[in-house]
C-alpha positions, 0 to 999 in steps of 0.5 A, a space after each residue: 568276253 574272251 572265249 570265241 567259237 571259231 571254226 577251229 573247234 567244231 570237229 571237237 564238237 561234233 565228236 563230243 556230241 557224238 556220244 552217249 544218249 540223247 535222253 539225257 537232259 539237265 535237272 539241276 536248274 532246281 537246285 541252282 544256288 546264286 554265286 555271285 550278284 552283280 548290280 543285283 543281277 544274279 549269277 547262278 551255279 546252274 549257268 557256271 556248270 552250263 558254262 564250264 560243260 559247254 566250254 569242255 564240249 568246244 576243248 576250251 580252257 574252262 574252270 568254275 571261276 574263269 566260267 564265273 568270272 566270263 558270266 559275271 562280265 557278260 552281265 555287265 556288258 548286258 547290263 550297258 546294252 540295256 541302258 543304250 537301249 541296244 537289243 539282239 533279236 531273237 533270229 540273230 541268235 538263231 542265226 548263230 546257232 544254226 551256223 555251228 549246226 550246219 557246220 557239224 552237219 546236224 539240223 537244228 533239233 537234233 543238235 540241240 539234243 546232241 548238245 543235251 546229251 552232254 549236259 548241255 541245254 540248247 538254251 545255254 549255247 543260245 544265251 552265250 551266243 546271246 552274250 557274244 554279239 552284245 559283246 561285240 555291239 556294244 564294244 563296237 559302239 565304244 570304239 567309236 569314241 576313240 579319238 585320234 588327233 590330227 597330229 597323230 594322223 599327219 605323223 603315221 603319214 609321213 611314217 608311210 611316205 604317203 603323198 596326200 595330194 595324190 593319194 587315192 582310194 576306191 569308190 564302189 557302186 552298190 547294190 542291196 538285195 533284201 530277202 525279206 523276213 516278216 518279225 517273228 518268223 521261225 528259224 526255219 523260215 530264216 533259214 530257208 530265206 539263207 539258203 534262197 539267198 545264196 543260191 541268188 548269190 551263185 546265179 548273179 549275173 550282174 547289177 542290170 541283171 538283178 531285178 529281173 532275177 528278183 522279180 522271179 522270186 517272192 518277197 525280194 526287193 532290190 534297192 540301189 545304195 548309190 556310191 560309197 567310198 571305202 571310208 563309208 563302209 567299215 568293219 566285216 563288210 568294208 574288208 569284204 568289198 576290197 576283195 570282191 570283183 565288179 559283178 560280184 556280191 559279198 556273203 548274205 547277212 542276216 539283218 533285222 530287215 531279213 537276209 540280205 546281200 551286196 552287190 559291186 556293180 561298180 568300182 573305180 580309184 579316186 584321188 581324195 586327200 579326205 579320204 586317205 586321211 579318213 583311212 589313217 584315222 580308222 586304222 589308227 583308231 582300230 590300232 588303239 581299240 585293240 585292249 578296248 575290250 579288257 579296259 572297259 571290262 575293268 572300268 566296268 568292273 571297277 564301278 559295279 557292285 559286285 558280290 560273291 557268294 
């Protein structure tokens, strides 16, 4: 799970794709021979030379065997994912996809030719992505089991010189507003659910505000999340709330509800020893989950059934 697609290597791509014809598409699925097995689950040389086409196109180190070897773990993280019963829905894939198309200005379809016209097939770039965020799930999930010990969090502690009977942390006031997406919808229509999201977002005028602005909109709904501290609301999400203003609403994301967005209608420090150390244990923990990702990969490995052909 090593490669990401970051921002950083899109002007690459939108040069690449830029040339040649966009009549050319891949035949050599036909021909495709198994190259390695992993649990039973085949790993084919069509998805390597797909990999490698792909990894070129966004100036990433590639080769057949790194492409090989980031297949064969993508299917043994695939293959967790399956056995905790987590699923990526279609739109979340699509969301991803329609990202790096908008990113070198080119609607869906045509990026998907343009991708073609190198060799690639649209459908390569969609499982990669597939890959990525069950990845990132099911690490995510695995990191929860990171135990830190109470001693471990009184020493970082005094290492800060943190007073604990004064310390205190932030306690928001939410707000949700769903966009909601019917399952099965089209990407287009997630897409246009986006965009009407984010021109929400730029007209917001506040929490007191914000129902009656839905209400001019169809298939909206404005839900009250209560308070949250920033111990209760982690990740992406958590990190976006320390930075945005009273009034203010964090980016929209997509959800298997729809498109949705939060809003800070409220917030204010409060003195919680609990809470500090809450904070400590998460840092902590992120800390030690940072080579989670190459230890459970060769846990993973260790204990597979893996063939090469």
């Amino acid at each position: 799970m090593r490669i990401r697609l970051k921002s950083l290597f899109l002007p690459a791509l939108a040069v690449a794709i830029g040339l040649g014809s966009l009549g050319l598409t891949e035949a050599a699925f036909a021909q495709s021979a198994v190259r390695a097995t992993v649990n039973d689950q085949p790993v084919t040389s069509y998805e390597v030379s797909q990999r490698v086409k792909l990894m070129k196109l966004f100036r990433q180190p590639t080769g057949d065997k790194i492409a090989l070897d980031e297949l064969v773990d993508e299917a043994l993280m695939d293959q967790v994912a399956k056995r905790r019963g987590m699923t990526v829905s279609d739109s979340m894939v699509d969301e991803r996809f329609n990202a790096i198309a908008k990113q070198v200005k080119l609607p869906p379809a045509q990026f998907a030719k343009a991708l073609g016209s190198q060799g690639v097939q649209a459908d390569s770039l969609r499982k990669f992505l597939r890959a990525q965020i069950t990845g990132a799930m099911v690490l995510k999930a695995r990191a929860r089991s990171v135990k830190v010990s109470e001693a471990d969090v009184q020493a970082q502690i005094e290492k800060e010189g943190i007073q604990t009977e004064t310390a205190t942390i932030k306690e928001f006031k939410l707000q949700q507003i769903v966009f909601v997406v019917p399952k099965g919808s089209s990407p287009g229509y997630v897409g246009q659910r986006q965009r009407e999201a984010e021109a929400f977002r730029k007209r917001f005028a506040g929490c007191d505000a914000s129902l009656a602005q839905a209400k001019a909109l169809k298939g909206v709904v404005v839900l009250n999340m209560g308070r949250r501290d920033s111990t209760q609301v982690q990740g992406p999400a958590g990190d976006a709330l320390k930075t945005t203003p009273v009034g203010g609403t964090l980016k929209p994301d997509v959800t298997e509800r729809g498109v949705e967005i939060i809003a800070v209608c409220e917030a204010k420090e409060i003195r919680s020893t609990a809470g500090v150390r809450a904070e400590i244990e998460e840092k902590l923990a992120g800390e030690q989950s940072k080579n989670l990702g190459k230890e459970f990969i060769a846990e993973l490995r260790k204990n597979a059934k893996i063939s090469y052909k």
